[in-house]
N, C-alpha and C positions, 0 to 999 in steps of 0.2 A: 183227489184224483178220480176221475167220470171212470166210466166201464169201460169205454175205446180207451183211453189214457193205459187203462190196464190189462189189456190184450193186445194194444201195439208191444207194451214191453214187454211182457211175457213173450210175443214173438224175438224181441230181438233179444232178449235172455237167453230164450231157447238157441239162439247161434251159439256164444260162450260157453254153453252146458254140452253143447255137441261138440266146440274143440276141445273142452277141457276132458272131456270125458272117450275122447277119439285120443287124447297124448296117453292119459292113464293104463286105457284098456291096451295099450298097442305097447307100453312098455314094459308090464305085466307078462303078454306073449311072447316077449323077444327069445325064453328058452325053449319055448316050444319052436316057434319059428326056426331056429337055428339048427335045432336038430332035425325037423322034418324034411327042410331045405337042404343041405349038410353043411351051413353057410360058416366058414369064418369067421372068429372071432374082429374080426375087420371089418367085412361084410356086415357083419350082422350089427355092430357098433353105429356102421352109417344108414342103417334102418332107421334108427334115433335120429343122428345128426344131419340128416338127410332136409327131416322136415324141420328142425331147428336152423339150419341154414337157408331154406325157402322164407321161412316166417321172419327172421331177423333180418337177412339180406333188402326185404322189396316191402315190410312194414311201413315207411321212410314216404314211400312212393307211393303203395296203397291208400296212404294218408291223405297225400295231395291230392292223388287221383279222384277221392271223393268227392273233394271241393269244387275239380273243376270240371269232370266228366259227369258228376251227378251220384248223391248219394246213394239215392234207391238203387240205379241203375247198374252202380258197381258191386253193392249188396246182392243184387239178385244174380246178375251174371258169374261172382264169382261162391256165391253159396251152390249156383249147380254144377261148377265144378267141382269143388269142395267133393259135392255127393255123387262125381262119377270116377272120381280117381283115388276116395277111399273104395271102392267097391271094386275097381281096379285090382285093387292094392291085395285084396281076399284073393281074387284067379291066377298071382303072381306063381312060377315055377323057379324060376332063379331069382336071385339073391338081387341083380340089377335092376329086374323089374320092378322090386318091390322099391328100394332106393329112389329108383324115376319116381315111380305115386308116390313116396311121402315126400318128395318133394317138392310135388308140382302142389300136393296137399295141400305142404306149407307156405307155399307163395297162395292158394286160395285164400286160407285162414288171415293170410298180411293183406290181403284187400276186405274183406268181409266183415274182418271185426275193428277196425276203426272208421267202416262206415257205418256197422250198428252204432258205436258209442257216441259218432257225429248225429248221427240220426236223434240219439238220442237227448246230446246237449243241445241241435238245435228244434226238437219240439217240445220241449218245458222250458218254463221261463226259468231264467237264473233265482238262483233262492231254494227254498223247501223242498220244491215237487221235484225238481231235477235233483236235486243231495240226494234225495229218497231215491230216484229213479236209478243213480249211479252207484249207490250202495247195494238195490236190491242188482243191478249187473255184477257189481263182482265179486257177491258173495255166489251171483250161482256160477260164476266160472270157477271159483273152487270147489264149489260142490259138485261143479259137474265131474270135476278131476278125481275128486274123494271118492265118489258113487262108482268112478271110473274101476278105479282100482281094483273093489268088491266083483263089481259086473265081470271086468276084463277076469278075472281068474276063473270065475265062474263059465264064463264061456270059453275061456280055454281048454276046458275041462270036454264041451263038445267037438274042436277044432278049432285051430288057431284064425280061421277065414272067417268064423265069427267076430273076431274084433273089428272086421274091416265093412264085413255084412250089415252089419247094425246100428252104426251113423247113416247107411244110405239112406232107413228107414225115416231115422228121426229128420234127418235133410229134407225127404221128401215133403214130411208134414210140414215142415216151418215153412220150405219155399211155395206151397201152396197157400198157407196161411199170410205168406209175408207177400204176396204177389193182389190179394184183395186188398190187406190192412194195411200196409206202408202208403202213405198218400202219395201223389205227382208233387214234385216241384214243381210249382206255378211260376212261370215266369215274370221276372222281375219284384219276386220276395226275396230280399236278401241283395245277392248284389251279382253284377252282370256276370254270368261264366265266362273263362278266360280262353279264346281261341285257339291262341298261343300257347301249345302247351312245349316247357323247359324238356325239352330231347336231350340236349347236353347237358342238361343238371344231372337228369333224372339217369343218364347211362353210369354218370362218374357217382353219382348216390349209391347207385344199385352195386355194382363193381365194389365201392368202396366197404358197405356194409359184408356183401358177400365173403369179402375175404379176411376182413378183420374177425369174421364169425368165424370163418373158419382156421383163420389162429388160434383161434379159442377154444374152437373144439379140436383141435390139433392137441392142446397141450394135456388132453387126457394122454395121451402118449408117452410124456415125460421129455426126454432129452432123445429121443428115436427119432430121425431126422430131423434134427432139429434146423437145420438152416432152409428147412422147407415153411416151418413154422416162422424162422423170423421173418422170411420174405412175403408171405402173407400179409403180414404185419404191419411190413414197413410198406409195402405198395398201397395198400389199404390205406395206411395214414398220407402217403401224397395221393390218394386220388380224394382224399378230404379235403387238402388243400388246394386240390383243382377244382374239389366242387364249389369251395368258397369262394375263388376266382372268379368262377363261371357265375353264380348267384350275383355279387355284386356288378356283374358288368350290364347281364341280361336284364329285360325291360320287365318282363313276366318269368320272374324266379320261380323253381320249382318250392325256393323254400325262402319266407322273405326271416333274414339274418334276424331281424328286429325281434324277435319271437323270442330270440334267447338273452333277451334285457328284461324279460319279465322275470322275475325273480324266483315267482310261488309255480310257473312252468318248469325251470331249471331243476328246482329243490324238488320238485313231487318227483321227474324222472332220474335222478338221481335218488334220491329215496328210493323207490320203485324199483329201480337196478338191485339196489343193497338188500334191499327185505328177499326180493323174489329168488337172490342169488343165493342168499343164505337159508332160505328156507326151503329150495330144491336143493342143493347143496347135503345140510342136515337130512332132507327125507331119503336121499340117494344114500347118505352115508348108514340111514336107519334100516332100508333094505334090506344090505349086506350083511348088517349085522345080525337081521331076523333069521336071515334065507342060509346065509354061506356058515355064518360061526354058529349058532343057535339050530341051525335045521328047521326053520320053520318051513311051513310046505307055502304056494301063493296065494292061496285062500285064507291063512291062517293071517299072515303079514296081513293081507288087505283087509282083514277082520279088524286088526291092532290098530290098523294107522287112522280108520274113519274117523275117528275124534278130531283127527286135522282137520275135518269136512265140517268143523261147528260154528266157524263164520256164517255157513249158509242160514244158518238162524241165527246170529247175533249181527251182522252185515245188518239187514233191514228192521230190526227190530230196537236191539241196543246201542248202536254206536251212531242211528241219527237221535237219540237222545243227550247223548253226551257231545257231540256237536253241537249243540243248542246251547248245551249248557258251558260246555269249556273252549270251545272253538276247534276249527278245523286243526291249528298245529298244534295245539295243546294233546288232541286227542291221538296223532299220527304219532308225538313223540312219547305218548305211552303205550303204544301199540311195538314201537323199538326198544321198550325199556322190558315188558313181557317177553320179545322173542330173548333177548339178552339175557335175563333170568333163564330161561326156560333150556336155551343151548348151554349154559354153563354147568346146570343142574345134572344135564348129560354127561357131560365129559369126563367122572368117573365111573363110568359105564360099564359093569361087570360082565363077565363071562355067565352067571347065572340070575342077571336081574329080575326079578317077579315083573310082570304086565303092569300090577298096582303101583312097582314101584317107578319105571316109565311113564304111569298117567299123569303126573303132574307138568312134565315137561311136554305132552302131546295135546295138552288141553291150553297150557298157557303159551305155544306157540299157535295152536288155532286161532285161538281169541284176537292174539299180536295180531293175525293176518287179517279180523275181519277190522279192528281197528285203525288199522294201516292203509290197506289198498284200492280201501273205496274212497278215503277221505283224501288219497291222491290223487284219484280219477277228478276229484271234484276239483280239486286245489288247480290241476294241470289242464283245466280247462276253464273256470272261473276268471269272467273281464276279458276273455277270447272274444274277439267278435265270429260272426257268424260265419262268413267266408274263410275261415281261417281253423277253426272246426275240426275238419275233419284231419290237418298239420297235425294240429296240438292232441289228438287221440295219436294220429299217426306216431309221436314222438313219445308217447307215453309209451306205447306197445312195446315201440323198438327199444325204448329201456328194460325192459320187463323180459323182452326174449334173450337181448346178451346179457342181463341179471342173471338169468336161466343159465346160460350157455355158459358165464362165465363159472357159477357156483358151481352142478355139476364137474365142468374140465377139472377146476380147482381141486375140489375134493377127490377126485380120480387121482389125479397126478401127485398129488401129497401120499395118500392113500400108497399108489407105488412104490415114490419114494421109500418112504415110511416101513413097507412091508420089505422092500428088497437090501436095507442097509445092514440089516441085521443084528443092530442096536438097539432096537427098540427093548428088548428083555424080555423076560417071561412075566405074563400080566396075573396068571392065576388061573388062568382059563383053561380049556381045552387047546385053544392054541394061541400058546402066550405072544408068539410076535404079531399075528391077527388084530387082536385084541388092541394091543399097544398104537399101531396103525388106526385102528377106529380111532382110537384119542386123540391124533395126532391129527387126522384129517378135521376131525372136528371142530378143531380151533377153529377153520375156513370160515365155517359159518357164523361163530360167537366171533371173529373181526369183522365182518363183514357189518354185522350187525352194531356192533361199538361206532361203527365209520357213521350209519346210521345216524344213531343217537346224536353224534355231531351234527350231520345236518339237519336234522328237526330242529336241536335247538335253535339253530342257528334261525329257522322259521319262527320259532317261538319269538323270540329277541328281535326279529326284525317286526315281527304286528304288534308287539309293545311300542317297539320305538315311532311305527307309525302313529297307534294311537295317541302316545304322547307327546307327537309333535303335532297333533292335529290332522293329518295328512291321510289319516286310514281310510280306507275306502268301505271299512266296515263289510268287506268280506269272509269268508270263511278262509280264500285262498291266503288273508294278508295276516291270519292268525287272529286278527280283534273280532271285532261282534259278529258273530256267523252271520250270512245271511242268512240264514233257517230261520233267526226273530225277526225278519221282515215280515211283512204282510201276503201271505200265499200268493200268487201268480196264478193268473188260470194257465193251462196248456195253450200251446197253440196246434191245436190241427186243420189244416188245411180242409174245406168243405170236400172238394175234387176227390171224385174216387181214384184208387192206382190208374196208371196209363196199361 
């Protein structure tokens, strides 16, 4: 990989490191926030779920919009928004204000970052250099979350307006940097933009995601209005079936149906749901347990938990190794079989556990995550053709943020349950029904993750049986012979400087 090869990505790295690391630092602050503001525990809850229903809702749509509005062009336009409504978001006075920015945020971040990851599948050629390229992407969006954490306390420490002040900065530099280095689409490489852009897909998309998200983030609540939550739900799922309607009828679909007969598409965002669910899920639940039962202070948690942040070196260094050597499903279903260990390992989780005796279970769900989520980036886009790009990112994300959405709700609402039946027992602890409730919510995670396990193999078992009927395409996506043992690919960059 050339020198430009490796300062275009490192720019669009630097996107993922700035949301991941904008979600961390901002959830970190949420006690400060809350008290400064004197915001409601309501309030303050959809500070969070604000920008989780922006990024989930219009992900879907970001995706398309890439392909047919122009990749660069939606990268730049909405990375400066991104960096004027985090910066917003620090001058907020009420509780609403703040709510608006994150989540006009989170609809920035649902266009931005599946046109970096389109940007990035279509300037390396399928094979080596893009595996590498897509491994070294998602290991720094965990790293950027991991780093998050640390920072976010730390400048907590100055004012809470520091969490919102300090992506402006890093925003600033990448859209300067990304505004030289991102080449022009040249017209007529690839395939003709579509005029025609799906209005009626794209409304009953958007609606549709928006509100199934927000059942999901509803059910942190429990059974508290609950007929507001099923109606979410279910409206949600018929505006699916009217977006399906509308797809098949329209000449220029916002999303062509055919996309979800690929197989190794399906299974990576399904995968990608279950890991990411279960592994916000478990960090949410690890939280609680440092901060509320344990007393630990926010600096001290964000100390403990960095080890989650060791994909960011094992992501580009280790796991395109073992792709080479064992293939893409091979290695994504050992990456489910570590977190699986590793949440199980927890769930006798005492009232006084030593740090040493946690690090087994923080080091081999790190690991899980950098063997898992890059090898699906690749799988969920590998045999895409080129117009279709910036879909198949778009589809991966939106797995990834109701992964999120749903893990978090999940382990909330058990968690309540759990805490408020009053069966739980005395665990040993300080406080024995607390304690008990950790255990219980925890499950969340360690199913979520067994669900996993199934569908990997199920990848596993489908690139054998291609292999052995002759049929394999010999990609990484199909589980048989990685492409990574093909013969390197140069990059392709466009001579044309940016427009």
């Amino acid at each position: 990989m050339g020198a430009r090869a490796w300062v275009l990505l490192l720019v669009l790295c630097g996107t993922v490191f700035l949301e991941g690391i904008d979600i961390a630092m901002v959830a970190i602050a949420i006690p400060s926030i809350r008290s400064d503001l004197g915001l409601s525990t309501g309030t303050a809850a959809w500070v969070v779920s604000a920008y989780v229903l922006g990024y989930a809702g219009f992900t879907l749509l970001g995706g398309r919009a890439a392909d047919l509005l122009g990749r660069r062009r939606m990268f730049l336009v909405w990375l400066g928004i991104f960096l004027v409504f985090s910066g917003l978001g620090g001058f907020a006075t009420e509780g609403w204000m703040l709510v608006v920015a994150r989540f006009v945020t989170g609809v920035a971040a649902a266009f931005m970052t599946p046109a970096a990851m389109s940007i990035i599948t279509t300037s390396y050629e399928e094979g080596p250099e893009r595996n590498k390229a897509l491994l070294v992407f998602a290991g720094t969006s965990a790293g950027g979350f991991s780093l998050g954490l640390v920072v976010g306390g730390l400048l907590t420490e100055l004012g809470w307006q520091w969490v919102f002040f300090t992506p402006v900065f890093f925003a600033a530099a990448i859209l300067a940097a990304a505004m030289r280095l991102i080449p022009a689409e040249a017209a007529g490489t690839g395939t003709k933009r579509s005029r025609r852009f799906d209005l009626p897909g794209a409304a009953a998309a958007a609606g549709a995601m928006l509100l199934l998200a927000y059942g999901i983030v509803r059910l942190e609540h429990g059974l508290v209005d609950w007929p507001l939550t099923v109606a979410a739900v279910v409206v949600g799922l018929l505006l699916i079936a009217a977006f399906v309607g509308i797809e098949r009828r329209t000449a220029d679909p916002l999303v062509r149906l055919g996309i979800f007969r690929t197989g190794s598409v399906v299974r990576a965002g399904l995968g990608s749901l279950l890991y990411l669910g279960a592994f916000m899920g478990f960090q949410f639940v690890l939280t609680l347990y440092l901060q509320e039962l344990r007393g630990w202070p926010s600096w001290q948690t964000a100390l403990a938990m960095i080890v989650l942040g060791c994909d960011v070196l094992l992501s580009p260094t280790l796991t395109p190794r073992l792709v080479r050597r064992f293939g893409n499903a091979r290695v994504i279903l050992g990456g489910f079989l570590m977190a699986f260990a590793a949440y199980v390992l927890f769930l006798p989780i005492g009232a006084d556990w030593s740090y040493l005796a946690m690090f087994p279970t923080l080091l081999l769900a790190g690991t899980g995550f950098a063997l898992t989520l890059g090898p699906q980036m690749i799988a969920a886009t590998d045999g895409v053709a080129a117009k279709e790009q910036g879909l198949a990112s778009g589809l991966l994300q939106t797995a990834t943020q109701f992964g999120a959405a749903i893990g978090i709700s999940a382990v909330t609402a058990v968690y309540g349950l759990a805490a408020s039946s009053g069966h739980t027992g005395h665990a040993g602890g300080a406080d024995g029904v607390d304690l008990s409730a950790f255990r219980v919510a925890l499950v969340v995670p360690v199913v979520m993750v067994a669900l996993g396990v199934v569908v990997a193999m199920v990848g596993v078992r489908k690139g054998r049986r291609a292999l052995g009927g002759g049929g394999g395409s010999g990609t990484v996506a199909g589980g048989g012979q990685p492409a990574a043992l093909r013969e390197p690919a140069a990059v392709r960059f466009p001579v044309s400087d940016a427009r």
